[in-house]
N, C-alpha and C positions, 0 to 999 in steps of 0.2 A: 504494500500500500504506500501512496504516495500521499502528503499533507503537507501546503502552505496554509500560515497562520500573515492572514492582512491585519495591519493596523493601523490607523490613525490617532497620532497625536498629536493633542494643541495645548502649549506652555507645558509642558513634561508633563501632562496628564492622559491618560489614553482615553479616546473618545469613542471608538466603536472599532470591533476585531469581528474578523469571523474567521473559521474555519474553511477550505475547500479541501474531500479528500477524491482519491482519483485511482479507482483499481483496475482500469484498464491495462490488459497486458500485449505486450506488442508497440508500447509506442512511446516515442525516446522520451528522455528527460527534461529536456530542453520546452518539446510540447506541452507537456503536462505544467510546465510551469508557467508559460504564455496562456494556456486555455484554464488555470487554476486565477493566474492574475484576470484575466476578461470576467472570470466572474464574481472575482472580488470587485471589479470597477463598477459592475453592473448593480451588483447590491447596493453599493454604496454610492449611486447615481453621480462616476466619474469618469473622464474622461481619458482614454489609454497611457499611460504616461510614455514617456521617451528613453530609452533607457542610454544614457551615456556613459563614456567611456570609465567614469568614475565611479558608477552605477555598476556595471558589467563587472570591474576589478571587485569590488566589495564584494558581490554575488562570489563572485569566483573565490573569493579566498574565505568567504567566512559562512554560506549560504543564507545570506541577511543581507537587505539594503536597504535602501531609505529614498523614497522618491520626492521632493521637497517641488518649490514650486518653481524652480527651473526645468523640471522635468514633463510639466503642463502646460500645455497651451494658454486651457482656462484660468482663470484666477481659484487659487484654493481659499476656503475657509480653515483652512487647518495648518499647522507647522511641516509635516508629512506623513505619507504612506510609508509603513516599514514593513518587507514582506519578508519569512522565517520559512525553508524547508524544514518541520518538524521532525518529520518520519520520511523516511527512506529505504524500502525495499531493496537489497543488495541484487543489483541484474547479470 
């Protein structure tokens, strides 16, 4: 099983989290993390963020990042999205 944990925080307070988990087999890791984020966006009625290069490094080295509001088009009401692979099925 696969599990990102979305969160947003505003002034070090966390404001709304959810869960997406994802037990599809056959399909890489990378997906499951894009199609786990779209519906964190979607519950939480926002807009795709952008993932840059300083974004990407984070993911890569620690499975956590932080999408703030250089990462949106739109203007955020919140400090940022941090998203956590929890759980990870060894493939």
């Amino acid at each position: 099983m696969f599990r990102l944990w979305g969160k947003i925080w505003k002034k070090n307070h966390l404001i709304r989290d959810m869960v997406v988990c994802d037990e599809r087999a056959g399909v890489n890791r990378t997906r499951k993390i894009y199609d786990a984020l779209d519906k964190i966006c979607l519950e939480f009625d926002l807009s795709r963020p952008i993932w840059l290069e300083v974004t990407v490094n984070d993911f890569l080295k620690t499975d956590k990042t932080r999408f703030n509001k250089d990462n949106f088009i739109d203007d955020i009401e919140f400090d940022y999205l941090e998203i956590q692979v929890i759980e990870e099925d060894d493939m």
